[in-house]
C-alpha angles and dihedrals in degrees: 000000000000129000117238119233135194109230129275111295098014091105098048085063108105111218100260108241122206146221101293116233105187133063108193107236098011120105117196106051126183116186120221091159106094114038094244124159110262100198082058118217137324113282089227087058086052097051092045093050092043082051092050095045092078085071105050089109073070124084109238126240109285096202096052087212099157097051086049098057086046091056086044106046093042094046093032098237129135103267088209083072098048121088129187126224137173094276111333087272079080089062092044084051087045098052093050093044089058105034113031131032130148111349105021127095134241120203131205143150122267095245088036121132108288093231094076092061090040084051097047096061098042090069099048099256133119122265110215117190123211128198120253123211110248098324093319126101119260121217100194091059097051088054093046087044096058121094139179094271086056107123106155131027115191121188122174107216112210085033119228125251096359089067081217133138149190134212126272081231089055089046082051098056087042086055094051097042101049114103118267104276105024124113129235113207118199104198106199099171086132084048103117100050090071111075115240095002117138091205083233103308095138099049092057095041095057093033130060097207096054124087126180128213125203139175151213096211119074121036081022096049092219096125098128086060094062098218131150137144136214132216133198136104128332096252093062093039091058088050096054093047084058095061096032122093123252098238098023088136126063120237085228090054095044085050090050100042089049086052092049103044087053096057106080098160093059089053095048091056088042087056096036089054093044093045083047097047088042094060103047093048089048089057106040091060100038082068091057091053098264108115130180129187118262108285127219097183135055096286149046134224103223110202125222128198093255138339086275091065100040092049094049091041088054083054104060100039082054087057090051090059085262120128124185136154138283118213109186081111084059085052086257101112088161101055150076125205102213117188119226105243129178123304099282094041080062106042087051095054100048092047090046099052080045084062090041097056094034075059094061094054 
């Protein structure tokens, strides 16, 4: 009898955990863990998903295109070169499935989102890391870093959990520089949280070797919908249809996502609170001697002296009902990625850490 194994670099994979949501024995929670919109989603995007939820005995539409001439019209892309997945980690799933396997190589940044080098592996191929240079993404590594056996090149910009980005003209030098026949994904899944940026939309219209990667989840507070969408050039387009699965959306979540792209007003106050609120976190503890880089997303990575200090510091605001995110998986060990919540979430935190550090005194 034989034993059955999974393939090559499916057990090397570590299980992804998640924001926590819950404290035991502490009532009052507020989650900072997981970069969600506190504000929630438009209220457009519930009633049409309320409205939508009469037909799920209904399979929804295979081709999303509804949801794709929403995107398109509102971003002013070509809904023929947008395709829909299950979050955009779907997409990112998607891209390695089709394009790398055993032997090719996947690069990403050392405090890159942990799903390109989960999906890497997945599909057989190697993960490479690159530094990056003081919590931005360096270009020139990632160029030294490509070999022949690149095939795909994923950068988050704005980067999770690091808040940090780099320049379209930068993106621009990366894409040029890759090797022929590598990929170069843009995930903007932040994107909406900087004013007048594209997340990378008109690099991969006008280049075949660039890709772009968005989400639902995050500005439009749909992430327990898992929805996301990609964008790039036909040919890679057709290729991902082919691996993706006919209904691997929901009806509700399409219905939800098209509400919610269309209501741009909604996102603009969304983006003006969270670049308030931002602000105004970033400085209160950097006066008391916890700074962060300058985000360009809904949340800050507040650095600590050393792990020891972070640790302790994640303790105590758990045992004040306030959960954020440790990062030393992220090869962060002295930081904490702390989302921006609502005013009081926000209030809270800066007077706990206060309490934290008065504490070490």
């Amino acid at each position: 009898m034989t034993q059955l194994t999974p393939q090559p670099g499916i057990m090397d994979i570590a299980l992804y955990q998640g924001g926590a949501a819950h404290v035991k024995g502490v009532s009052n929670v507020v989650k900072l863990s997981s970069n969600e919109n506190p504000l929630g989603p438009s209220p457009r995007a519930i009633q049409a998903m309320q409205d939508a939820a009469a037909g799920m005995h209904r399979y929804p539409s295979s081709d999303h295109a509804a949801l794709r001439q929403a995107i398109g019209e509102v971003h002013g892309l070509d809904p023929e070169q947008i395709i829909c997945g299950a979050g955009s980690d779907e997409i990112i799933a998607f891209l390695c499935q089709a394009y790398a396997g055993p032997g090719d190589e996947v690069l990403y940044t050392e405090h890159g989102f942990a799903m390109y080098r989960i999906s890497a592996l997945a599909a057989g191929a190697t993960p490479v890391e690159v530094k990056e240079r003081e919590r931005v993404t360096d270009v020139d590594a990632l160029l030294a870093g490509c070999t022949a056996r690149t095939k795909l090149v994923f950068i988050a910009n704005p980067n999770n959990p690091t808040g940090t980005m780099i320049s379209e003209a930068e993106v621009a030098r990366l894409a040029e520089g890759i090797p022929a026949g590598a990929l170069l994904v843009l995930d903007g899944a932040y994107a909406e949280y900087v004013e007048g940026f594209d997340g990378g939309a008109a690099a991969a219209g006008a280049r075949s070797n660039v890709f772009m990667t968005r989400t639902f989840s995050k500005i439009y507070g749909l992430g327990g919908a898992r929805i996301g969408w990609g964008y790039g050039p036909k040919k890679i387009i057709s290729v991902l249809n082919r691996v993706r699965g006919p209904f691997n959306v929901s009806s509700t979540a399409l219905a939800g996502a098209e509400a919610s792209v269309r209501d741009t007003d909604y996102v603009a106050q969304c983006r003006a609170e969270n670049a308030k609120w931002r602000t105004w976190l970033a400085n209160a503890l950097g006066e008391l001697g916890v700074p962060s880089d300058v985000s360009s997303t809904n949340f800050i990575l507040a650095r600590f002296a050393s792990q020891a200090e972070a640790e302790a510091c994640d303790s105590y605001l758990q045992s004040q009902g306030l959960i954020v995110r440790r990062v030393a998986g992220y090869n962060l060990p002295n930081a904490l990625r702390i989302t921006i919540g609502d005013e009081d979430a926000c209030r809270r935190l800066a007077q706990a850490v206060k309490a934290f550090k008065a504490g070490q005194a």
